[in-house]
C-alpha positions in Angstrom: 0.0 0.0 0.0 1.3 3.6 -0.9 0.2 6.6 0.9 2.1 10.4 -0.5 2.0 13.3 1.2 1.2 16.3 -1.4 1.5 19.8 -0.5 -1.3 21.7 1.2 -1.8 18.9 3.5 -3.3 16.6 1.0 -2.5 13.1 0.9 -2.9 10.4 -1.9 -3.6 6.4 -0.4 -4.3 3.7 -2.6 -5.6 1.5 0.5 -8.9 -0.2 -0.3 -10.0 0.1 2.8 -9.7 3.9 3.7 -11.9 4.4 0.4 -15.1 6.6 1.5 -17.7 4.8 -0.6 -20.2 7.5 0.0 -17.9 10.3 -0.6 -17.6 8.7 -3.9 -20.9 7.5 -4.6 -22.4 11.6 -3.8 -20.2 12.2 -6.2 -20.3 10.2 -8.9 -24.5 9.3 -9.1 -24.9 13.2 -8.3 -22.7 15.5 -10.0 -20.7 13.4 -12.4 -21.7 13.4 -16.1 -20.4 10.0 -16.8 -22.2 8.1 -13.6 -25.7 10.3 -12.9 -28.0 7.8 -11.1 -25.7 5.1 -10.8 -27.0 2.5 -7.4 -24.8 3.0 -4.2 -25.2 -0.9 -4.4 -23.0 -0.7 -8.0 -20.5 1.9 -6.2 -19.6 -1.0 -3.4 -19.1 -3.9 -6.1 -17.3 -1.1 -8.3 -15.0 -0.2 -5.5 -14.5 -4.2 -4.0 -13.9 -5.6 -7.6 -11.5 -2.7 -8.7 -7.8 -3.9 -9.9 -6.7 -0.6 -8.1 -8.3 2.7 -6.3 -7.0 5.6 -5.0 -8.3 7.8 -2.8 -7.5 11.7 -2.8 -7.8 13.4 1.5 -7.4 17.0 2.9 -5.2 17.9 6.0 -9.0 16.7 7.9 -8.7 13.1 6.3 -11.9 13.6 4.5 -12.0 12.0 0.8 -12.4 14.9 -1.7 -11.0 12.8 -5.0 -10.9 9.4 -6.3 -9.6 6.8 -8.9 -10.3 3.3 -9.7 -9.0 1.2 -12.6 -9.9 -2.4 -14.1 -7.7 -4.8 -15.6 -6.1 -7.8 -16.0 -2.2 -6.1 -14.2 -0.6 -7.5 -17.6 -1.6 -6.3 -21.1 -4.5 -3.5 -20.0 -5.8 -1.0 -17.5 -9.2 0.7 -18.1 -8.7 4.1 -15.7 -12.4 5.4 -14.3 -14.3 7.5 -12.1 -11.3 9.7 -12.0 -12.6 13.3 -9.9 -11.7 16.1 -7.5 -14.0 18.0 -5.7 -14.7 21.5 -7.0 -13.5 23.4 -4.5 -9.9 21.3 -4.6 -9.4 21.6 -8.0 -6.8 23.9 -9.8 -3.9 23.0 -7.3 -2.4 20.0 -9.6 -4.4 17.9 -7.6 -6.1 15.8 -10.3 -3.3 15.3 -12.2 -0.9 14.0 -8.8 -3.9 11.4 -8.8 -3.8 9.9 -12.4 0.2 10.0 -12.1 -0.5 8.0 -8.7 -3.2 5.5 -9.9 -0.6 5.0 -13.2 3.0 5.2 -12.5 2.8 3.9 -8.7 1.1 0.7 -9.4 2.5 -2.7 -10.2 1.8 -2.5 -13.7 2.7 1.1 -14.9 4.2 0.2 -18.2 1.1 -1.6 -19.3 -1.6 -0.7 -22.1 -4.1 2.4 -20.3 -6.9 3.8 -21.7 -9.5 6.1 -20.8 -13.0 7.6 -21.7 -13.5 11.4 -21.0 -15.7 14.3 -22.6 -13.4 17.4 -21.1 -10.4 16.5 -19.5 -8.2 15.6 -21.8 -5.4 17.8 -21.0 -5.3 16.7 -17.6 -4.8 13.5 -19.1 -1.9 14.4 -21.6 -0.2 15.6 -18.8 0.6 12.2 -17.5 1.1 10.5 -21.1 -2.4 9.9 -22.4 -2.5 10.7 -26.1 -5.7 9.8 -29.0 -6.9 6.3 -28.7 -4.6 4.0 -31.7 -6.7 3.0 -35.3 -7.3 -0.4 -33.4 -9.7 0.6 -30.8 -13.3 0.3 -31.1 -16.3 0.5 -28.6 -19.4 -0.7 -27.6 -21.6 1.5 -25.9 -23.5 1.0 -23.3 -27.6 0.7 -24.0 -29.2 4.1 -23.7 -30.6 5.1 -19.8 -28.2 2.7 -18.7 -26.1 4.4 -15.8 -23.0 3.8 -15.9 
């Protein structure tokens, strides 16, 4: 388990355990675009079954951004539910957690990819470029949260 202090008294910790599942859940079923109405029952599995989470805490320990990947820890990692609270963000503080999630875990040197609608230059930042030719998608049905 990793935990890095950052400055400002924030602190990244990719222990399972210390995850705040309803810090996450608000969050995500509430103000995210990508998760709006997801179940709290879905956040737990999604959270249990990751290959990886981090979680993102001020100086008062409380969990204002989070990470969690899928993947097999050999050929591919599928980075998600990536977000920092609004009134955290524009300190670097979104990027130190991709950077963490990525190049601090057992499998940094692996395939990663990503969906996102507007942050892709947060992304660049730690080595995310346009998805190759090869990729292709299947979406998911329409009204199904994610």
């Amino acid at each position: 388990m990793t935990i890095r202090s950052l400055p400002g008294g924030y602190e990244l910790d990719d222990g399972p355990e210390r995850i705040d599942v309803d810090a996450a859940f608000a969050y995500l079923s509430g103000e995210s675009y990508w998760a709006q109405g997801r179940e709290r029952a879905v956040m737990e599995d999604l959270v249990r079954d990751a290959t990886r989470v981090v979680g993102l805490y001020d100086s008062t320990g409380a969990m204002i951004g989070f990470a969690r990947a899928i993947g097999d820890r050999h050929t591919f990692a599928y980075l998600a539910d990536v977000y920092v609270l609004d009134a955290h963000r524009g300190r670097g503080l979104g990027v130190e957690l991709v950077r963490e999630m990525v190049e601090a875990s057992d499998f940094p040197h692996i395939r990663w990819m990503l969906g996102t609608l507007d942050a892709h230059g947060l992304y660049r930042k730690v080595g995310f470029g346009e998805p190759s030719e090869r990729i292709m998608e299947r979406r998911r049905a329409a009204g199904d949260p994610g």
